[in-house]
C-alpha positions as CSV (number, residue, x, y, z in Angstrom):
1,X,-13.6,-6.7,-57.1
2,X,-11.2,-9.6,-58.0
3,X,-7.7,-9.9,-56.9
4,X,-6.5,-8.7,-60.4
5,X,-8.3,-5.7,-60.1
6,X,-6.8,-5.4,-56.4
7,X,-3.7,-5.5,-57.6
8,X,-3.5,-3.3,-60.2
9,X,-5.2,-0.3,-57.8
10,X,-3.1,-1.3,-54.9
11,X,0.2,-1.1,-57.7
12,X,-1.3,2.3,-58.9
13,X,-1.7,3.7,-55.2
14,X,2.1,2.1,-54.7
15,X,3.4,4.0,-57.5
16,X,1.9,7.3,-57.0
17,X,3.1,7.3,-53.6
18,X,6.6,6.6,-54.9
19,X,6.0,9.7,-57.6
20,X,4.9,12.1,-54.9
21,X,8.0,10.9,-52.5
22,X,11.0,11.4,-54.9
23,X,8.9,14.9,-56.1
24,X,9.1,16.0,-52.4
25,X,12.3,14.4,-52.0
26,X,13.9,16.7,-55.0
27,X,12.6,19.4,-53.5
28,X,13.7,19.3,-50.2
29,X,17.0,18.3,-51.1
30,X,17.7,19.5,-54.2
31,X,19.1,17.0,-57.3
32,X,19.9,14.1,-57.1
33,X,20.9,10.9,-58.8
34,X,18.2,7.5,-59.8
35,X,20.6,5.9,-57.2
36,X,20.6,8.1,-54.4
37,X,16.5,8.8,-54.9
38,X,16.5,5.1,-54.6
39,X,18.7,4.7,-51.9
40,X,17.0,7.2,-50.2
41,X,13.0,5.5,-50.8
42,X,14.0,2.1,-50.5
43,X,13.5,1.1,-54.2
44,X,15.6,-0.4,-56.9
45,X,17.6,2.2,-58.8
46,X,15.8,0.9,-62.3
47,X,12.6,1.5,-60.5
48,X,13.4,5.1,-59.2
49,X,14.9,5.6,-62.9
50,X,11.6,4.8,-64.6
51,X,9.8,6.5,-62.3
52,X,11.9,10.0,-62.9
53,X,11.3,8.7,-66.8
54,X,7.7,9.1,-66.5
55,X,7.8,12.3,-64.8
56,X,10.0,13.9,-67.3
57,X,7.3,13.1,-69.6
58,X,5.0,15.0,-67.9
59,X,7.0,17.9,-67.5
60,X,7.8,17.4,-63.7
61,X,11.6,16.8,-63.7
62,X,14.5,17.2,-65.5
63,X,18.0,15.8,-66.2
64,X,21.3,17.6,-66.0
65,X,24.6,15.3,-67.2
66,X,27.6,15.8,-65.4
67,X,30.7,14.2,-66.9
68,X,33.5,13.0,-63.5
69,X,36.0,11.5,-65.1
70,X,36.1,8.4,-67.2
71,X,32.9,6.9,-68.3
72,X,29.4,7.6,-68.9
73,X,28.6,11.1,-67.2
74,X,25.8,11.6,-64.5
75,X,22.2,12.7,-64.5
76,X,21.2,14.4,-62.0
77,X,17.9,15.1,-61.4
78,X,15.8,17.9,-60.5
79,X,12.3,19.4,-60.7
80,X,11.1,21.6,-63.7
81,X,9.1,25.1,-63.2
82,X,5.9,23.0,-63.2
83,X,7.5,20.4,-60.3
84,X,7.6,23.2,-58.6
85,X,4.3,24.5,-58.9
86,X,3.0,21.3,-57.4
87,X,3.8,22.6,-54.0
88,X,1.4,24.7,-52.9
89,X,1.4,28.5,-53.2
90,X,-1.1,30.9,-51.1
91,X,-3.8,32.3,-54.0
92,X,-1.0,33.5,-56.0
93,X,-2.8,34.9,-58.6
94,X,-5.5,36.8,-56.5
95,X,-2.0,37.7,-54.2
96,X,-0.2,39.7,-57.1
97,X,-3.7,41.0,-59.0
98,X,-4.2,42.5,-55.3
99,X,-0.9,44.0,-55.2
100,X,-0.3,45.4,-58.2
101,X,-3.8,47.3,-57.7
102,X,-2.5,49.2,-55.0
103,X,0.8,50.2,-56.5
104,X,-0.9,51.0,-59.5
105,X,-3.7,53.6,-57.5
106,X,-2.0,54.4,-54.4
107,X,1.1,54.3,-55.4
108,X,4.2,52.2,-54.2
109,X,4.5,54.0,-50.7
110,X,1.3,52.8,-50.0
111,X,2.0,49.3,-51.0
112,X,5.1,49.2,-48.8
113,X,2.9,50.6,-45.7
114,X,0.5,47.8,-46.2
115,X,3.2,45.1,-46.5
116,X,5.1,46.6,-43.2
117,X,1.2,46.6,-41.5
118,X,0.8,42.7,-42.2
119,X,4.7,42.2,-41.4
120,X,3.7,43.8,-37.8
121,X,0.6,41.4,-37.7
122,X,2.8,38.2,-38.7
123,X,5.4,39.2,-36.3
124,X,3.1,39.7,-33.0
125,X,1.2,36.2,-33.7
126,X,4.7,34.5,-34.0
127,X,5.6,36.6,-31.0
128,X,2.6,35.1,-29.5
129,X,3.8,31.6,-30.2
130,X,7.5,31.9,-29.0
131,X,6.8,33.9,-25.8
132,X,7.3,30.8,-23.7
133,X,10.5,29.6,-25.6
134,X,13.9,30.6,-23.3
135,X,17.0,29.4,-25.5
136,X,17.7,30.5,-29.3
137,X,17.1,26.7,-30.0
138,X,14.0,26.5,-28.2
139,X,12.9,29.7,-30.8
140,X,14.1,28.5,-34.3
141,X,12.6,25.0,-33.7
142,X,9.1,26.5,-32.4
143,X,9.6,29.3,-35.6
144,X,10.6,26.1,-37.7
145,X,7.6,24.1,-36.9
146,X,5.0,27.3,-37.2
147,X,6.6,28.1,-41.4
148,X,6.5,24.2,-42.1
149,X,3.2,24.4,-40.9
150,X,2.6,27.4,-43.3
151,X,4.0,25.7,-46.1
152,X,7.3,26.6,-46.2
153,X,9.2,22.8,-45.7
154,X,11.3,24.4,-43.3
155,X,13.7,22.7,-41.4
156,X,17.0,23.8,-38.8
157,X,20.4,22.6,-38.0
158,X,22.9,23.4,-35.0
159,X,26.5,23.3,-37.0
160,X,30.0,24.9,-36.2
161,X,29.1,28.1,-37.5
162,X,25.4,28.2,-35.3
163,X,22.4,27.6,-37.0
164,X,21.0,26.9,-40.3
165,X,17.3,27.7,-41.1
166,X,16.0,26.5,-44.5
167,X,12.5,27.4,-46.5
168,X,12.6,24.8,-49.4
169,X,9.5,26.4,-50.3
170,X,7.7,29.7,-50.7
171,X,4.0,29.6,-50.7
172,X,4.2,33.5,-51.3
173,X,6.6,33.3,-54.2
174,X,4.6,34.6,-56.8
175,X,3.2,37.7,-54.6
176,X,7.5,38.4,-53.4
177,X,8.5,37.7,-57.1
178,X,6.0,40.6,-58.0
179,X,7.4,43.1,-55.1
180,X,10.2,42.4,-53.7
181,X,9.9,44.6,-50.3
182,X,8.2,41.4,-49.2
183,X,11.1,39.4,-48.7
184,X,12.6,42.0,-46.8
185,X,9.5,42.3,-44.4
186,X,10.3,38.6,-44.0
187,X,13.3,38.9,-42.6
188,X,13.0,41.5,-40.6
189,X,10.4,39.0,-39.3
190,X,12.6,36.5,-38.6
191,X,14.8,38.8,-36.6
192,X,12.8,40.6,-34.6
193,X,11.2,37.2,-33.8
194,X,15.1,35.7,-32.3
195,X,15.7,39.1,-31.1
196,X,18.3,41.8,-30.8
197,X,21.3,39.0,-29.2
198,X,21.1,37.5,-32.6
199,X,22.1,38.0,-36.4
200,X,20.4,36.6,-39.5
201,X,21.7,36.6,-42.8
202,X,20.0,35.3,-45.8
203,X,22.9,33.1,-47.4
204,X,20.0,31.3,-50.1
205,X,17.6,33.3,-51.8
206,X,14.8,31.3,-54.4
207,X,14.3,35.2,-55.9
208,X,17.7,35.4,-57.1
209,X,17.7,31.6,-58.8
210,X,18.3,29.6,-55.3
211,X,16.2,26.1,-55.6
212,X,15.5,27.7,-51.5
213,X,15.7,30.5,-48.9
214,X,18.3,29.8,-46.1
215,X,19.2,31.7,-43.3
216,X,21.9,31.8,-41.2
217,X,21.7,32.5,-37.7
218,X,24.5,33.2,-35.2
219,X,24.3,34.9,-31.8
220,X,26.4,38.4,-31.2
221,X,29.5,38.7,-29.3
C-alpha cells in the first residue's frame, strides 16, 4: 500500500471517529452548537460544522435556529429519530412482538405479573451487586456503573439538592414505549435497590418527549 493510500484510510478512520464522537457526544449531552462540539473534541469549528453537514445528510442530526439578539441566530444541533436508533436497543422488535402476545392471549394482568416477575429477578441480581456497598454514594455509583454497562449511558452527580442519576439512553425503549408498566417496574427498581432511607423521583422521562431519564435522589428526614 503506498503512503497515498495510507493516508486517505488513516483520514477515513480519523473522520469516522470524529462522526461517532460528536454522535455520542449529542446524545449524552443533548444540543449543542459546531463550536461547543468542537471545543469539546478538539477540532476546528468549520471542521465539526462539516462534519454535522454530512450527517444531516444522512439523516442523523438536525439543526434548530435560535435567534439571541442581534445578528445571525444559532443552530443548535441535535440528533434525529434515526441518531438515535444508532444506540443500541435490546431485540426491540422481538421485545414488543413478545409482549403484545401475551396481552393479547392472557390478557393485560398477566402481562403486568410477568413484568413485576422479571422486575423481582433484576432487582435481587442488582441486590447481589450492591450488597457490599455501605453509603448511598457507594450504591448509585456501583448501580451507575452496572446500567452503563447495560446500555443505558448512565452517569451521577452529588449537587445541593443530593444526587442526580441520568439514563441518556434506553436500550428497552421500544418494549416501555409499547407498555408502559415497565417504566414503573424500573423505578421501583431503583428504589428498592437505595432502600427505604431514600426517595427517587423521576424528574426526566424519554417516554414523555425527554432526550433522557433522570432521577433524582435525596435521603429522608
Amino acid at each position: 500500500m503506498n503512503k497515498t493510500s495510507n493516508y486517505l484510510e488513516s483520514s477515513s478512520v480519523s473522520s469516522q471517529s470524529a462522526i461517532e464522537k460528536i454522535l455520542k457526544v449529542l446524545k449524552t449531552e443533548g444540543p449543542k452548537t459546531a463550536g461547543s462540539l468542537a471545543q469539546v473534541l478538539g477540532m476546528t469549528g468549520e471542521g465539526a460544522r462539516l462534519h454535522l453537514l454530512k450527517l444531516a445528510e444522512e439523516g442523523l442530526v438536525q439543526a434548530t435556529s435560535e435567534a439571541k439578539g442581534v445578528g445571525r441566530p444559532t443552530l443548535n444541533w441535535s440528533l434525529t429519530a434515526a441518531g438515535n436508533a444508532r444506540f443500541p436497543n435490546t431485540h426491540d422488535n422481538l421485545s414488543v412482538q413478545l409482549l403484545n402476545t401475551i396481552k393479547a392471549e392472557l390478557g393485560e394482568q398477566v402481562l403486568e405479573q410477568i413484568i413485576d416477575r422479571r422486575g423481582e429477578e433484576v432487582f435481587s441480581r442488582y441486590a447481589e451487586a450492591l450488597k457490599d456497598c455501605h453509603s448511598l454514594e457507594e450504591k448509585i455509583n456501583r448501580f451507575a456503573t452496572i446500567r452503563h454497562q447495560e446500555g443505558y449511558i448512565a452517569s451521577w452527580q452529588k449537587d445541593e439538592f443530593g444526587y442526580l442519576l441520568v439514563e441518556n439512553h434506553c436500550p428497552i425503549c421500544a418494549a416501555a414505549t409499547a407498555n408502559p408498566v415497565i417504566c414503573r417496574s424500573e423505578l421501583r427498581i431503583l428504589k428498592q435497590v437505595l432502600g427505604s432511607e431514600v426517595e427517587v423521583k423521576r424528574v426526566d422521562h424519554i417516554l414523555e418527549g425527554a432526550r433522557r431519564c433522570a432521577y433524582r435522589i435525596t435521603l429522608v428526614l
